[in-house]
LOLUMZA-826029 format. One record per atom (N, C-alpha, C): x, y, z; residue in three letters. Coordinates in steps of 0.05 Angstrom, whole numbers, padded with zeros to 5 digits, always signed. Atoms other than C-alpha are relative to their C-alpha. Layout:
REM LOLUMZA-826029
XYZALA ...
***
This chain:
REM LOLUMZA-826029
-00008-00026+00010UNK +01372+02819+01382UNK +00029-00001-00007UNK -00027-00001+00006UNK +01439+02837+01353UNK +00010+00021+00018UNK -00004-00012-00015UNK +01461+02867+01408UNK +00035+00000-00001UNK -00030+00006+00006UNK +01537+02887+01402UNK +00017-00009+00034UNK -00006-00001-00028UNK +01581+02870+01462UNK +00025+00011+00007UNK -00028-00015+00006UNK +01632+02930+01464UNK +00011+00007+00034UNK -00008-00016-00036UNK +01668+02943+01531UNK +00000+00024+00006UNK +00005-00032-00006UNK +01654+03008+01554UNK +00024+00004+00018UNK -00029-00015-00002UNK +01707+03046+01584UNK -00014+00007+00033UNK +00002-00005-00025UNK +01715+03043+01665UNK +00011+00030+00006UNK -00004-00027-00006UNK +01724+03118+01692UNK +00001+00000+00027UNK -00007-00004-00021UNK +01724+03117+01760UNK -00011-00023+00023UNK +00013+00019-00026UNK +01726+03076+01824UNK +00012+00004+00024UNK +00002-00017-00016UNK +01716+03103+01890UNK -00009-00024+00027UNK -00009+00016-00025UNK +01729+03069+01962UNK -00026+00003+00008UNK +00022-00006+00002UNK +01664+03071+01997UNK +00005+00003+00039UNK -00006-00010-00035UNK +01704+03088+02070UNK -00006+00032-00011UNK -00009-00031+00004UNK +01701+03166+02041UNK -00042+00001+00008UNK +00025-00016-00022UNK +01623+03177+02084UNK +00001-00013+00016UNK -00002+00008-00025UNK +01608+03173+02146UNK -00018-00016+00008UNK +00020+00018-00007UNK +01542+03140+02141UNK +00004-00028-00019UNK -00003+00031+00011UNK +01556+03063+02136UNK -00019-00011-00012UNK +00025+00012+00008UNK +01491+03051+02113UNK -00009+00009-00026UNK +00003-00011+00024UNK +01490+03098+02052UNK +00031-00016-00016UNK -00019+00022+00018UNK +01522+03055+01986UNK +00014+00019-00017UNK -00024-00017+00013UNK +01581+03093+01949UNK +00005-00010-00029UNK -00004+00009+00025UNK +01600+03084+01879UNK +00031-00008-00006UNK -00025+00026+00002UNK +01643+03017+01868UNK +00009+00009-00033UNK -00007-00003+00037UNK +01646+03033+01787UNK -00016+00018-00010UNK +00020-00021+00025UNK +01623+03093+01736UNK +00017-00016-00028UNK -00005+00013+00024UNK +01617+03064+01672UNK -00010+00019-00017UNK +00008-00017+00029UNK +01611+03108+01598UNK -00014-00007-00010UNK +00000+00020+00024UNK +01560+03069+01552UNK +00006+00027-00015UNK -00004-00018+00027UNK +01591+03102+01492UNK -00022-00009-00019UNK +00026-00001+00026UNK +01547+03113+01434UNK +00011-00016-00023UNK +00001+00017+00023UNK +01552+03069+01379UNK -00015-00006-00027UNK +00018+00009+00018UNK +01532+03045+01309UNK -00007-00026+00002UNK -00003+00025+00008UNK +01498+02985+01300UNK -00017-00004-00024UNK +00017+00009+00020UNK +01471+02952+01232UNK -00001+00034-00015UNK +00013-00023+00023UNK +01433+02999+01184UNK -00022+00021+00014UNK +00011-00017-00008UNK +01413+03061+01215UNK -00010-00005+00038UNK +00005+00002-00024UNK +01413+03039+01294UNK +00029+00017+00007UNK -00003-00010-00027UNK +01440+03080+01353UNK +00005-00011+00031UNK +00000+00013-00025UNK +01460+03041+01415UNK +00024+00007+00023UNK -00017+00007-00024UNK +01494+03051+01484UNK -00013-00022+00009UNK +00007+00020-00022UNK +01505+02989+01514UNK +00016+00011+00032UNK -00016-00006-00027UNK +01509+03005+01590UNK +00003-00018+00019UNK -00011+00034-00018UNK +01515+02924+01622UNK +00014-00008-00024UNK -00015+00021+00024UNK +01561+02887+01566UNK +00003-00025+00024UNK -00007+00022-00024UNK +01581+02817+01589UNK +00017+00000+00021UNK -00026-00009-00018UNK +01644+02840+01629UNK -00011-00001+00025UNK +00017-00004-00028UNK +01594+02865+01686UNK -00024-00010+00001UNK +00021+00020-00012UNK +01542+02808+01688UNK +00002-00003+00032UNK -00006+00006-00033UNK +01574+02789+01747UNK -00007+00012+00023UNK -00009-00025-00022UNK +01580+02849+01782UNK -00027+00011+00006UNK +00030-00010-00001UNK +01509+02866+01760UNK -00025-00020+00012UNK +00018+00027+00006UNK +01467+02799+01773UNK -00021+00015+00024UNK +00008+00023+00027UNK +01407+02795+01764UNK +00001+00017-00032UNK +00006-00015+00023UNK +01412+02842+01703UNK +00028-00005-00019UNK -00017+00016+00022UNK +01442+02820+01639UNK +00008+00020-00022UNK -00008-00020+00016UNK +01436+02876+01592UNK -00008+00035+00002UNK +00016-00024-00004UNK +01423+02952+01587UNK +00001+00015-00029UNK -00006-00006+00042UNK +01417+02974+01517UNK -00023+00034+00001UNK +00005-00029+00000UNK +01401+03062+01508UNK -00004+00001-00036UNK +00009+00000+00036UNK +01372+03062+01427UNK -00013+00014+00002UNK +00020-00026+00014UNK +01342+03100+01379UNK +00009-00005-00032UNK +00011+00014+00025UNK +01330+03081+01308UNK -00008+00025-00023UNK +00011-00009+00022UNK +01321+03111+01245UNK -00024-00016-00016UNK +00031+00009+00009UNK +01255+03102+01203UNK +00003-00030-00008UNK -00005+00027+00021UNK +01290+03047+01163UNK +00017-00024+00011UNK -00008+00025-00011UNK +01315+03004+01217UNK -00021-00005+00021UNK +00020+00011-00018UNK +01289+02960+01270UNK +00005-00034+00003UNK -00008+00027+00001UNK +01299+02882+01290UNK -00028-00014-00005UNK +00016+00008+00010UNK +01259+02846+01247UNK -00003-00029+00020UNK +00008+00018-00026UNK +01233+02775+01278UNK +00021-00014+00006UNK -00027+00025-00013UNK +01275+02737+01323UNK -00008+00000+00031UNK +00007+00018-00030UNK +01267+02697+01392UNK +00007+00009+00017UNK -00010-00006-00038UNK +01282+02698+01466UNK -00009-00008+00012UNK +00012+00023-00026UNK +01284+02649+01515UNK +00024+00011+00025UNK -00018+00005-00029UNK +01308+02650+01596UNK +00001+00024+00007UNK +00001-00025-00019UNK +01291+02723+01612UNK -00017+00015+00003UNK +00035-00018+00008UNK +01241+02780+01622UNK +00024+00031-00008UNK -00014-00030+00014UNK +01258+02853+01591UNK -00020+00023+00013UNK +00001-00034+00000UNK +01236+02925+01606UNK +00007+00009-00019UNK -00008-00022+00023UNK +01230+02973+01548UNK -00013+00021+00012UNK +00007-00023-00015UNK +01221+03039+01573UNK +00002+00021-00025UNK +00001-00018+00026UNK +01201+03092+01514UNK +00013+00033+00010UNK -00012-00020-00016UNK +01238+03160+01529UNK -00010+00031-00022UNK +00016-00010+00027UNK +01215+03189+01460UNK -00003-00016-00020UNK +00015+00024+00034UNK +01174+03171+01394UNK -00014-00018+00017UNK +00026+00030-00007UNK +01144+03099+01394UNK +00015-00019-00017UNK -00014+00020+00013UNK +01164+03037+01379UNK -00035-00029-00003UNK +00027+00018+00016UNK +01112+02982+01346UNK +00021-00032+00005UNK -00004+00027-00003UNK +01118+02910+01374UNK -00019-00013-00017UNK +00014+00020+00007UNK +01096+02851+01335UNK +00005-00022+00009UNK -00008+00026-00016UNK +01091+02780+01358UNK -00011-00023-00029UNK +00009+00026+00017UNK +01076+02714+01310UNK -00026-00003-00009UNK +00029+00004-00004UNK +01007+02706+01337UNK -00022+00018+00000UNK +00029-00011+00007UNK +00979+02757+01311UNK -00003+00033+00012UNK -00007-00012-00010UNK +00992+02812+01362UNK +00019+00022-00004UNK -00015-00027+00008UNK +01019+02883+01354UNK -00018+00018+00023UNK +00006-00012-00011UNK +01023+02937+01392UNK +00017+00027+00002UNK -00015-00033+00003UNK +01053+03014+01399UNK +00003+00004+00031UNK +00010-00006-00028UNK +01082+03035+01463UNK +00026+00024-00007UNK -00018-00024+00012UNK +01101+03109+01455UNK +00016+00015+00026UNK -00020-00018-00025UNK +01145+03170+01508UNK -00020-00006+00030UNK +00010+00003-00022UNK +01134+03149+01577UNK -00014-00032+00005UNK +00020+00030-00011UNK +01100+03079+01571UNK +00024-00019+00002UNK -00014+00029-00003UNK +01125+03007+01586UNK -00008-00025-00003UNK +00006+00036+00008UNK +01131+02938+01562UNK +00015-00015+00022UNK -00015+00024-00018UNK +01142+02884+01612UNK +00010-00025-00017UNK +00001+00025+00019UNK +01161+02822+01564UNK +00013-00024+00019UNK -00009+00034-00007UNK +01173+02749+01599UNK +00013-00023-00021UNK -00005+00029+00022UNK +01207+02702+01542UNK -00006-00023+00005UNK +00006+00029-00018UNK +01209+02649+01593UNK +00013-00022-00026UNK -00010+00024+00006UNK +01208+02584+01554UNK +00007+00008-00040UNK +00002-00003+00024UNK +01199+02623+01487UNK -00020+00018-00019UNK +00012-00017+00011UNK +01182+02682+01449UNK +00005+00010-00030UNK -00012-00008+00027UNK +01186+02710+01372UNK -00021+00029-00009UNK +00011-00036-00012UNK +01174+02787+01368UNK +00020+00008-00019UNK -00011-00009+00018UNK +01193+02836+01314UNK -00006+00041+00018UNK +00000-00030-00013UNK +01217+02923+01339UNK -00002+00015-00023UNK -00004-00025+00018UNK +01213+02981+01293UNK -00015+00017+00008UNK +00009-00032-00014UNK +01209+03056+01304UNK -00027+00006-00010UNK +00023-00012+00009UNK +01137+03088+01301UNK +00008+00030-00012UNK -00010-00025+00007UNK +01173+03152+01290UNK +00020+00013+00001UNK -00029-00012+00002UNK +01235+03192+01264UNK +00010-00002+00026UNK -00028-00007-00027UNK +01259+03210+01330UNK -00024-00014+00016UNK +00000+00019-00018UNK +01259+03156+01382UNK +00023+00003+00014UNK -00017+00011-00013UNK +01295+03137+01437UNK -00019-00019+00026UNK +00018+00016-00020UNK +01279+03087+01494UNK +00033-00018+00015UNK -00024+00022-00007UNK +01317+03035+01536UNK -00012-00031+00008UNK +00016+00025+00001UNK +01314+02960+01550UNK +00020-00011+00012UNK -00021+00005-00029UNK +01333+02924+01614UNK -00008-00030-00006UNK +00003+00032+00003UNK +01344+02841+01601UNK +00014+00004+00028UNK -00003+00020-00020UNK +01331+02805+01671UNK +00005-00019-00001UNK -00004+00032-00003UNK +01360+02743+01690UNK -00026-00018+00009UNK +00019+00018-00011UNK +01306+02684+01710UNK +00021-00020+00013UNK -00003+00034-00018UNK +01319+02629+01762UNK +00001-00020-00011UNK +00001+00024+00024UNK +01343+02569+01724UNK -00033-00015+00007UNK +00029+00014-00002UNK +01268+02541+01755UNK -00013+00016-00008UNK +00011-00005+00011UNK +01236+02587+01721UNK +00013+00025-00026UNK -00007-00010+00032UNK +01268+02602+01656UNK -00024-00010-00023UNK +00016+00005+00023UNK +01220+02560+01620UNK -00031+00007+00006UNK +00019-00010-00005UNK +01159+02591+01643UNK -00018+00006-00030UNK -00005-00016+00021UNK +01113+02611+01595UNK -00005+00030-00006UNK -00001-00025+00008UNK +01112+02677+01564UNK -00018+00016+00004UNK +00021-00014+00005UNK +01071+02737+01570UNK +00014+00032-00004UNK -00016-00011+00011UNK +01081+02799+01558UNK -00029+00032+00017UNK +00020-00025-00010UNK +01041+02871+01598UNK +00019+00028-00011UNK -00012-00027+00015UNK +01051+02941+01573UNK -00026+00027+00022UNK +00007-00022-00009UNK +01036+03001+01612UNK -00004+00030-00003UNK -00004-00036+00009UNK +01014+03081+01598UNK +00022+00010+00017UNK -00016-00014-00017UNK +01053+03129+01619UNK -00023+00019+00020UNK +00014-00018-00017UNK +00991+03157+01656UNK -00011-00026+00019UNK +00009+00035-00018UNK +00982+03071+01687UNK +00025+00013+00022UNK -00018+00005-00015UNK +01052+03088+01724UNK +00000+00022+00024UNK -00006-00016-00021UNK +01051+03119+01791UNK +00025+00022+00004UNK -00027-00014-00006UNK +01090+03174+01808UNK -00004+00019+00028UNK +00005-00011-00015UNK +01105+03223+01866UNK +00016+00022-00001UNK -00013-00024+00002UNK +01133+03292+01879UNK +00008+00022+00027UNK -00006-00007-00024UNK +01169+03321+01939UNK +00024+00011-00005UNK -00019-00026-00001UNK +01211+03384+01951UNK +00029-00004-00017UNK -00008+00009+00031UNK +01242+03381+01879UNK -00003-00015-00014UNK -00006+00032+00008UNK +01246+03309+01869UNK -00017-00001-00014UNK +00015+00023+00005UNK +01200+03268+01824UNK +00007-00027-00011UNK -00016+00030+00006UNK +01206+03193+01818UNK -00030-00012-00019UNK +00020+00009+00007UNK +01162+03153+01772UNK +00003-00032+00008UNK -00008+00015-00005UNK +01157+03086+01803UNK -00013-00022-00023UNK +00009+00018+00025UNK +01155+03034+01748UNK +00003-00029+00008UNK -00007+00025-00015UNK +01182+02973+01793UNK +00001+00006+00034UNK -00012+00004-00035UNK +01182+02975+01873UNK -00015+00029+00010UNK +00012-00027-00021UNK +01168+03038+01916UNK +00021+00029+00011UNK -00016-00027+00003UNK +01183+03111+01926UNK -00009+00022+00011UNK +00014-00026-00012UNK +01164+03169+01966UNK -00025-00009+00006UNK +00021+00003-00010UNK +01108+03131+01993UNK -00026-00014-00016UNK +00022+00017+00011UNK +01080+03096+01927UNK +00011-00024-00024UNK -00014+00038+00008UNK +01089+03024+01898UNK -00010-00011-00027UNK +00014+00007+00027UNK +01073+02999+01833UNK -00016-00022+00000UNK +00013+00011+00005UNK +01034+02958+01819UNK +00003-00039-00010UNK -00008+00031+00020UNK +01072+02899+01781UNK +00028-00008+00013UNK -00018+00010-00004UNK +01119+02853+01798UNK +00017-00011-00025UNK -00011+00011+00019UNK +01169+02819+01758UNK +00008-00028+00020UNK -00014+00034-00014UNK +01196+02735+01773UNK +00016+00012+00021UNK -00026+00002-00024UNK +01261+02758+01797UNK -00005+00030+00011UNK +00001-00025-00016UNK +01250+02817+01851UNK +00015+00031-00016UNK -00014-00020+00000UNK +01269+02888+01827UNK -00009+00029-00001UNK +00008-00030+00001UNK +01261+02965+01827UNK +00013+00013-00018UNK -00002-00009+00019UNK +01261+03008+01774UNK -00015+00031+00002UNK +00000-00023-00006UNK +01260+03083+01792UNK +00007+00019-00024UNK -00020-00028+00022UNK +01268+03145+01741UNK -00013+00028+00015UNK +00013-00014-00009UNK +01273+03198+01780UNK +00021+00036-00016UNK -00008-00027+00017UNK +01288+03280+01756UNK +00004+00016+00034UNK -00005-00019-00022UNK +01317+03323+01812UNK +00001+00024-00009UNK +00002-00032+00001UNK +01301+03404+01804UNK +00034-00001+00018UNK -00028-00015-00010UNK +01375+03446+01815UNK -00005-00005+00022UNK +00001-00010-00028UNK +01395+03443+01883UNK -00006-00030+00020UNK +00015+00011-00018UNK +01352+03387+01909UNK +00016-00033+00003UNK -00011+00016-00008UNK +01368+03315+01936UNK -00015-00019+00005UNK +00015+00029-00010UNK +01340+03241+01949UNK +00013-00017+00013UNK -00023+00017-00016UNK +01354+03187+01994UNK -00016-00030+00002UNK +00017+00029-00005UNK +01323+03117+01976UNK +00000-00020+00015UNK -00003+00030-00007UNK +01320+03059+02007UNK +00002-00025-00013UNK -00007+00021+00020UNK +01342+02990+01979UNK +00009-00020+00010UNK -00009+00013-00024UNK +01350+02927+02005UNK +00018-00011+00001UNK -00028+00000+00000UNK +01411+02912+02034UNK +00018-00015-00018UNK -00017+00029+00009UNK +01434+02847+01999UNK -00005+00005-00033UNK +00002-00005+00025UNK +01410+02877+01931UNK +00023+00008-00018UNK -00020-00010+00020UNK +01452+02896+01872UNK -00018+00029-00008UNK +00017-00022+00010UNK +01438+02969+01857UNK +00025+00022-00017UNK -00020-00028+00016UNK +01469+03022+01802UNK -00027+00029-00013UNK +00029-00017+00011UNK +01428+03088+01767UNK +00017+00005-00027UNK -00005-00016+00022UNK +01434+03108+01692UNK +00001+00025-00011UNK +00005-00026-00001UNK +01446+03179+01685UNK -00012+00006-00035UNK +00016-00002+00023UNK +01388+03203+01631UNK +00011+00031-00004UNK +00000-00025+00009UNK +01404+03280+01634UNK +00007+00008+00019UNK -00023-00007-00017UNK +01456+03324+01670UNK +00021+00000+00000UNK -00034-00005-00007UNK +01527+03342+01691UNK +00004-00003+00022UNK -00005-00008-00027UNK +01529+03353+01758UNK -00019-00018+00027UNK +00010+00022-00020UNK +01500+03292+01800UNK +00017-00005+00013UNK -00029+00022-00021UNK +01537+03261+01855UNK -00020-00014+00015UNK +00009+00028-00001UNK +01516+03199+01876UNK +00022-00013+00032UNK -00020+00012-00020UNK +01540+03165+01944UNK +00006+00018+00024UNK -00022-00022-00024UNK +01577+03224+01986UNK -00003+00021-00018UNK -00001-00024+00021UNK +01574+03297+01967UNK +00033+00011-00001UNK -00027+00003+00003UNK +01651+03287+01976UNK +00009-00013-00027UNK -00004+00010+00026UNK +01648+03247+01906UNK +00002+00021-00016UNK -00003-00022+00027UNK +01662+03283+01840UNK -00028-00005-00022UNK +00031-00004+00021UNK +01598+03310+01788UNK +00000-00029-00023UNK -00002+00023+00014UNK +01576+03247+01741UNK -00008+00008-00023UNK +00010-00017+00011UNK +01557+03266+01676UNK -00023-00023-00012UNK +00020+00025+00012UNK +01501+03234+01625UNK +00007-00018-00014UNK -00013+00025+00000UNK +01507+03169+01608UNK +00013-00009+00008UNK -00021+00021-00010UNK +01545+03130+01653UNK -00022-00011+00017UNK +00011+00019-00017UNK +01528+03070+01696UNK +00007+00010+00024UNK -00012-00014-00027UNK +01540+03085+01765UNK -00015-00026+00017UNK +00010+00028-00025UNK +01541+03016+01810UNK +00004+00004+00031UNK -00007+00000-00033UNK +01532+03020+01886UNK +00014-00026+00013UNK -00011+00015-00006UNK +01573+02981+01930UNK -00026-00011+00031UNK +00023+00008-00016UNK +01533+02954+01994UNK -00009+00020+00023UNK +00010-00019-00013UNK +01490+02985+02041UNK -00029+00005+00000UNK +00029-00001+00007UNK +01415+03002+02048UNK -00008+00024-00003UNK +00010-00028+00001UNK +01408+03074+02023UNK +00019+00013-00026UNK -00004-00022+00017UNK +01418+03111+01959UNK -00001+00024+00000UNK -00004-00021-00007UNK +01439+03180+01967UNK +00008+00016-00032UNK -00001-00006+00026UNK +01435+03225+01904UNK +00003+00038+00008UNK +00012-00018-00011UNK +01445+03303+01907UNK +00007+00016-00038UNK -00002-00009+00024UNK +01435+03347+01837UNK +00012+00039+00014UNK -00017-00024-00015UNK +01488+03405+01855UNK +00004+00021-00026UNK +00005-00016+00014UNK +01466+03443+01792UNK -00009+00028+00008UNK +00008-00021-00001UNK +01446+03509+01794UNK -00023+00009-00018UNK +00020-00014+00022UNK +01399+03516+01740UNK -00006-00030-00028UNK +00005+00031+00017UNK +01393+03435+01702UNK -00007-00013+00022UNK +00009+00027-00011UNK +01356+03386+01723UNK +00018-00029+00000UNK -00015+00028+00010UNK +01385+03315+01730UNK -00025-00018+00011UNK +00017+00031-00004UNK +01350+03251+01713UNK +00008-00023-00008UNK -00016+00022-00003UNK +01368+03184+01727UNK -00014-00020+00008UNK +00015+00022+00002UNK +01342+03115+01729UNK +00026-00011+00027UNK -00006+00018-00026UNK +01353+03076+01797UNK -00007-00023-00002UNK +00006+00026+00012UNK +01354+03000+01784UNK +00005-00014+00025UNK -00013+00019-00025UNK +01360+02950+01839UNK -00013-00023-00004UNK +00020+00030+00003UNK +01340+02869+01839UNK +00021-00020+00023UNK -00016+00011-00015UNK +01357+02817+01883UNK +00019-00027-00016UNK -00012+00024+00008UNK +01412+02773+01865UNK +00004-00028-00003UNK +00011+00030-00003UNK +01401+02701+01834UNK +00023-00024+00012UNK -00020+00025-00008UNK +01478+02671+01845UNK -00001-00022-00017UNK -00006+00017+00014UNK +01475+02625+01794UNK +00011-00003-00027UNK -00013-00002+00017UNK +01510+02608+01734UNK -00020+00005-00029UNK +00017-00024+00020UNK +01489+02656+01669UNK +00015-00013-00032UNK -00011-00008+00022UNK +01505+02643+01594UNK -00018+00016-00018UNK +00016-00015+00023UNK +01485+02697+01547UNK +00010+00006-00029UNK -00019-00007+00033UNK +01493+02693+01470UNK -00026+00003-00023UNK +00019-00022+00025UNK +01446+02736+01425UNK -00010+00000+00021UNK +00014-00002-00013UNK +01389+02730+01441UNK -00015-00014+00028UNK +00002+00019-00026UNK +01383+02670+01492UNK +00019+00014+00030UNK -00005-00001-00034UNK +01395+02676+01571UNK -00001-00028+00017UNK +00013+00024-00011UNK +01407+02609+01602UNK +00028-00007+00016UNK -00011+00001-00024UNK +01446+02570+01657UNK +00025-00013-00014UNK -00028+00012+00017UNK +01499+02528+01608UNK -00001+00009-00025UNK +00006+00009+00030UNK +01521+02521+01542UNK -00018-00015-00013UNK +00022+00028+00024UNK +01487+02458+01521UNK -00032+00023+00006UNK +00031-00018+00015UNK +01418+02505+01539UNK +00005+00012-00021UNK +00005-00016+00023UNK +01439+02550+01497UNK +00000-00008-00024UNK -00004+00019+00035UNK +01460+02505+01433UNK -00030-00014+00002UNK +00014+00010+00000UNK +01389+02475+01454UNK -00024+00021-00007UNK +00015-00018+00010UNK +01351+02535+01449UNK +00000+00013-00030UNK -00006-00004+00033UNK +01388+02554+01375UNK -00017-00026-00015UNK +00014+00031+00019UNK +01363+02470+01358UNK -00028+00011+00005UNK +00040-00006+00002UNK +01292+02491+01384UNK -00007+00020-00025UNK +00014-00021+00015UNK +01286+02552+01347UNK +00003-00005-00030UNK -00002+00012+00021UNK +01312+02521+01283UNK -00016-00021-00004UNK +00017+00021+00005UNK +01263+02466+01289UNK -00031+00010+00000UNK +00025-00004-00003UNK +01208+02503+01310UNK -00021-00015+00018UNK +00013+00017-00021UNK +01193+02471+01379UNK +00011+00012+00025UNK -00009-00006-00024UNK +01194+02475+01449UNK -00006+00022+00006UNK +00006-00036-00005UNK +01165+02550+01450UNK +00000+00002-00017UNK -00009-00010+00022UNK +01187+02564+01385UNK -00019-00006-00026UNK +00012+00016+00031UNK +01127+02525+01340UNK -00002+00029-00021UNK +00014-00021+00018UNK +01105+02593+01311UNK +00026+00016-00022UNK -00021-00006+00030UNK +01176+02600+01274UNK +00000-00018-00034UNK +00001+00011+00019UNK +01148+02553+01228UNK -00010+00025-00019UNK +00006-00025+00019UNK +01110+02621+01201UNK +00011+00027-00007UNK -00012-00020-00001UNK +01163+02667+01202UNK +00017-00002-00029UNK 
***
């Protein structure tokens, strides 16, 4: 994908001695994705750029789109990761090489594996869209895996609902219910909506990397109710600890927010377009594959 890689603008960073419970994780960084153009008629916050690979691992990108009729990334590859597209509105229409198409509209999800090698074409099903799309890192032992690719309703994904709260669990577990699917590298993937007033307190495991994406709201605080309100769109990374603490101190808005967590791989990352891999020479090796039309890649002979 042509994914741009703009630095988003750090806003705040907050000690994580200011609660008293050592065990609840505080917010190390709020990040802006600003809104952006990209290409001919795209819409993108990026909310991981490369800057915070590091800081993020295992998660590589976070990309917040929305598309006009007349754009869309026509075909092109991806090797060395798996993705999450999460539809938020509209529909977006996958195609693949082999033949394969598919629509996954508000509320559903695509799991996609590239692994050793994939070639897949996006465009909007309808004027108004929006959605997001989470690139995982793979384990250099299983980068070349091969591909597959699951897609879920939005009536397949579990959810639960307790005194305000609802969480839909799309990765891991939540108020008592677990999804169903795993991904290679370990992670949780929470979007949950707090009613005015109300409050959550997750669990997460300790040694994980965890941040939430604010989808809608002003008035979240995240960490300590000694922190300051977060507004929508920003990243919000926890520092360590085994408990997410969230409270929506609205009066009359809801806030909803995506809770992400995975366990960290520690190993060395290069990412350039569309490839995810452990050096350079992979990656100049994955551009020679896909230009040759091997190694994963035969079906770019029909593209």
């Amino acid at each position: 994908k042509r994914i741009q890689r703009t630095t988003s603008s750090i806003i705040i960073t907050m000690s994580a001695s200011c609660d008293s419970d050592r065990g609840t994780r505080q917010v190390i960084k709020n990040v802006l994705a600003k809104l952006q153009k990209e290409g001919e008629g795209a819409l993108v916050r990026n909310g991981i750029t490369e800057i915070h690979q590091a800081l993020l691992d295992p998660f590589v990108l976070l990309v917040d789109f929305s598309f006009s009729l007349t754009a869309g990334f026509a075909d092109h590859p991806h090797r060395g990761f798996e993705s999450v597209t999460y539809m938020l509105k509209g529909g977006i229409i996958h195609k693949y090489l082999k033949g394969n198409e598919s629509t996954i509209k508000a509320g559903d999800v695509q799991w996609m594996t590239a692994g050793r090698g994939i070639i897949h074409s996006e465009f909007p099903e309808e004027e108004v869209n929006n959605g997001l799309q989470l690139w995982i890192n793979l384990p250099s032992i299983h980068r070349m895996i091969e591909p597959k690719n699951l897609e879920l309703s939005s009536l397949e994904i579990p959810r639960a609902e307790k005194d305000g709260v609802e969480v839909k669990v799309i990765a891991g577990d939540s108020l008592g219910i677990k999804s169903p699917y795993y991904t290679t590298t370990p992670i949780m993937f929470l979007d949950f909506t707090l009613k005015p007033g109300s409050q959550t307190h997750q669990t997460v495991p300790e040694s994980w990397t965890a941040f939430a994406y604010i989808l809608e709201g002003d008035d979240g605080v995240f960490g300590s109710l000694k922190s300051l309100a977060i507004q929508a769109h920003h990243v919000v990374v926890f520092g360590p600890g085994d408990l997410v603490s969230v409270w929506n101190k609205s009066t009359s808005r809801a806030l909803r927010f995506l809770l992400i967590a995975g366990e960290p791989i520690g190993e060395p990352l290069v990412q350039c377009g569309p490839f995810v891999m452990s050096s350079q020479d992979e990656i100049d090796m994955a551009f020679e594959d896909y230009r040759n039309a091997k190694n994963g890649f035969e079906l770019a002979k029909s593209s």
